[in-house]
N, C-alpha and C positions, 0 to 999 in steps of 0.2 A: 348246374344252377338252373334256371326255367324249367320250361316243363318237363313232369316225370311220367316214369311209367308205372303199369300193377306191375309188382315186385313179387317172387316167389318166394318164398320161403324155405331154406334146409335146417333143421336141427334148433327150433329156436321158437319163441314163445309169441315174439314182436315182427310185424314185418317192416323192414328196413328199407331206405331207399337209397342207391348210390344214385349224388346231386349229379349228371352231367350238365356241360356247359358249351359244347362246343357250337362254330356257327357253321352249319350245313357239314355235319360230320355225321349224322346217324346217331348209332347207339352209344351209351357208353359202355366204358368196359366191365366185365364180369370180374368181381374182385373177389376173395378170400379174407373174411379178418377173424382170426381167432382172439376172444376175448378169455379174464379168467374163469368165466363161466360157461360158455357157450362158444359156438362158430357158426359164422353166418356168411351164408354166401348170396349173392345178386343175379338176380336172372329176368330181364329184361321179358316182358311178354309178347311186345312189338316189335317192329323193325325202325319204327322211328324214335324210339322213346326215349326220353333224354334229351334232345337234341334242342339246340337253341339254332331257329332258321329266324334270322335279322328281317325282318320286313315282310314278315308271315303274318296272313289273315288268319290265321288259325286261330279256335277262342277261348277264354278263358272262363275258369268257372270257381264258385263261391267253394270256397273251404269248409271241411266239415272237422269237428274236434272228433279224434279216436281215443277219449279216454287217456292219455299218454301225458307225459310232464313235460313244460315249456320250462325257459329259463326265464323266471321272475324277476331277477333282478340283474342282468346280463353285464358279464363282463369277458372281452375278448383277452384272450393270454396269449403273445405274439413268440414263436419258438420258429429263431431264423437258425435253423439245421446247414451247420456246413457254410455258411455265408460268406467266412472271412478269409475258408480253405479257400473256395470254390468260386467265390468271384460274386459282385455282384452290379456289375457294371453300369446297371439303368438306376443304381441307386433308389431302388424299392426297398429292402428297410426302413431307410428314413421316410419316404413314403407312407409306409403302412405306417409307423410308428405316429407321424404327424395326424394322419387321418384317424385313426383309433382314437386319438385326444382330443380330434375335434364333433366327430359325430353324437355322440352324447348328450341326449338335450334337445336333441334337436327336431322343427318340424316331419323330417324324412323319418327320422327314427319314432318319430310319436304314434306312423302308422300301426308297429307291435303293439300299439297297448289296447285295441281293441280285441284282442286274445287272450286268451286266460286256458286255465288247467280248473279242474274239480276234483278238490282231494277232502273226502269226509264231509260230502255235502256242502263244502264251502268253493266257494266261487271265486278265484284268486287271478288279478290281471296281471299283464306285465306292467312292468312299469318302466320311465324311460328318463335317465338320469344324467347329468355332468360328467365326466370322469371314467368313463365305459371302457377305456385300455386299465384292465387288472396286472401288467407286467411283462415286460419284453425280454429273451434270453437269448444269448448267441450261444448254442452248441457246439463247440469247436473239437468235442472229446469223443462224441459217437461218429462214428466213420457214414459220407452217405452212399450207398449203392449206388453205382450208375444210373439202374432205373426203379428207385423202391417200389416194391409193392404193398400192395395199402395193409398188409399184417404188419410190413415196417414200420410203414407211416403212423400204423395202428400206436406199434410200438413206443416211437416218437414223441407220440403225444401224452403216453404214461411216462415216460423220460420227465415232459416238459409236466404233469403233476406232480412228481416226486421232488423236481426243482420249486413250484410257484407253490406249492401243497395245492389239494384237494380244493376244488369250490362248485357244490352244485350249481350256479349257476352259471359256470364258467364254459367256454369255448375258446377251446384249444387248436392252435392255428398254425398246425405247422408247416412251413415256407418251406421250400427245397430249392440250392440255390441255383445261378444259374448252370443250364446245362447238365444241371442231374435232376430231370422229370421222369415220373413214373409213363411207363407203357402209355398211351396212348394220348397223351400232352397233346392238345396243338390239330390233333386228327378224328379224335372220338369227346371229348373234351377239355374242358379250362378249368376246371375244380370241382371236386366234390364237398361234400360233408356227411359223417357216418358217425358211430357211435361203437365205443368200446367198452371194456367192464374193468375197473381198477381194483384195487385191493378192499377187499370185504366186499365184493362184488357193485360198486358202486359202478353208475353211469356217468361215462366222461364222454362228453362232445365231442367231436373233433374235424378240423378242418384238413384237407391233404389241397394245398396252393402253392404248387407249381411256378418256376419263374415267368411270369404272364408273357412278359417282354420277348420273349424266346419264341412266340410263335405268333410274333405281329397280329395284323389286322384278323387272322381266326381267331383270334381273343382277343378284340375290340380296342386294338391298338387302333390310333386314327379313326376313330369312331366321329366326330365332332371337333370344329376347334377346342384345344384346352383351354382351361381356364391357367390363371397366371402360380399356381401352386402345384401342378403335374405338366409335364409334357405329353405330347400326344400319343406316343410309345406307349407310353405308361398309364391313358386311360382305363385299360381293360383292368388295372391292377383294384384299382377303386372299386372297378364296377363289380366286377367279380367276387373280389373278397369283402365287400361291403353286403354282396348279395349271398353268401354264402355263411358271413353271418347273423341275419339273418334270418333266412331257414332253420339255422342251426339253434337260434332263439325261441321260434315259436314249431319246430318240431325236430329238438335234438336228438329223440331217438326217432327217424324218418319211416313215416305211416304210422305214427301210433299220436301224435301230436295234431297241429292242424296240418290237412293234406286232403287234396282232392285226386280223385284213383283216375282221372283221366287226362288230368293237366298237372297237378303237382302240386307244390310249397307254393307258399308267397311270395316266391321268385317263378312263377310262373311265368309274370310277364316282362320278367328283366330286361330280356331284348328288347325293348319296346320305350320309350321314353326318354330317350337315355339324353339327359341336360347335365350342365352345371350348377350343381350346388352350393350354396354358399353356407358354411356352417360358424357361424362368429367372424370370426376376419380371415377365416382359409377358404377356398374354394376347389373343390374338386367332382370330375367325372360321375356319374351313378345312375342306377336303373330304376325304372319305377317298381312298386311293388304292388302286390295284391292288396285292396280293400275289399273285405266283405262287405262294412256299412253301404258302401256307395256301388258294391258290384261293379269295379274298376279296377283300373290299371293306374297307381296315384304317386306321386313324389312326395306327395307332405298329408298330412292329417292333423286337424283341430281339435278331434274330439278328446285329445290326451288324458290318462287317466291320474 
């Protein structure tokens, strides 16, 4: 999540960004995801890139559009992988599940609609609506690796369209539960988000979110007292997967959407802000995000479209 790095490119038309998230871990990891049309792999050009350092002056910079599709009319699709095998003791499900139905609508989320895509000369915002959880699935029939790899994960999330069907503007979010995190959880990162290719070669979003819980205060557990709707554990779960999607909204397929080649998505400055929200009568954890209008670091935005 936060800032990214230039990204290389193998075998592939778009350059993609794997989101790292972690706080003072370095890089993130170098992943493999074969899509049905392509394979793409991740290569970090720094030694710092990715990395989210907590309390860092490091600065932030205005996004630029690459031509690429945002998701207009965004909807999160929650696919808790393995949950009910494998445990999910902090009670993040119901978590995410809560918060997906309350973010929607909201001042924090109004920040996306200063974004937009141009397809055939037309100018298309996002926009930021009531109701932004599209559907929650417990997986209890695909088996999870130990430590999937994001071709699994990749996998997963076409699992979780073939269940929810297809929705361009959808972001696909799949949880892994506790104790089965991919390779470098917790030490090089706290979540990504990438992009896969579904049947008829369609672009499917996708999130790989890890049990947050699992790797305390390096994913922003105890970040802030809670507010009365999360516990403190369980801050990072909000912040992260709230910031991851997103990213995932306003540059589902990563560097080709908005993205700055030195800082990142619009979770550039996650680390950074990090309050209590209040979203209708819930309240929970979250990051600030990138404003271009105001060339900032912001929680909420006015200028909704």
């Amino acid at each position: 999540m936060n800032r990214y790095p230039l990204l290389a490119r193998v075998g592939c038309t778009a350059a993609l960004a794997l989101a790292g998230c972690a706080a003072n871990f370095g890089t993130s990891p170098t992943s493999t995801q074969a899509g049905s049309t392509h394979v793409l792999r991740y290569l970090p050009t720094r030694s710092t890139a990715h990395a989210i350092v907590r309390g860092s002056s490091s600065g932030v910079g205005v996004l630029s559009y690459n031509n690429g599709p945002v998701l207009l009319k965004p909807k999160a699709y929650l696919i808790f992988w393995g949950y009910k095998k494998y445990g999910d003791p902090d009670k993040v499900a119901p978590l995410l599940e809560a918060y997906f139905k309350a973010v929607g609508g909201s001042s924090h989320n109004a920040v996306y609609t200063q974004y937009y895509d141009v397809v055939g000369g037309n100018t298309n915002y996002i926009t930021n609506f009531k109701g932004q959880l599209g559907g929650v699935w417990f997986d209890e029939e695909d088996p999870v690796p130990a430590e999937p790899t994001d071709a699994q994960v990749a996998q997963e999330s076409l699992h979780g369209v073939s269940h929810f069907g297809y929705d361009a503007n959808g972001s696909y979010i799949v949880a892994t539960p506790h104790g089965r995190n991919s390779q470098g959880f917790g030490t090089t990162y706290c979540g990504y988000h990438s992009a896969t290719s579904g049947s008829g070669g369609n672009l499917v979003a996708y999130t790989n979110l890890p049990y947050i819980p699992d790797a305390g205060t390096a994913c922003d557990a105890h970040d802030i007292v809670p507010p009365k709707d999360e516990s403190a554990k369980d801050e990072g779960v909000t912040i992260i997967a709230g910031g991851e999607f997103g990213a995932s909204i306003t540059d589902p397929n990563p560097g080709t959407g908005w993205y700055n080649f030195d800082y990142g998505e619009i979770t550039e400055c996650t680390g950074r802000g990090i309050q209590n929200d209040k979203f209708g009568k819930k309240s929970y954890t979250t990051g600030a995000l990138y404003s271009n209008a105001s060339q900032s670091c912001v929680q909420e935005y006015s200028g909704q479209k």
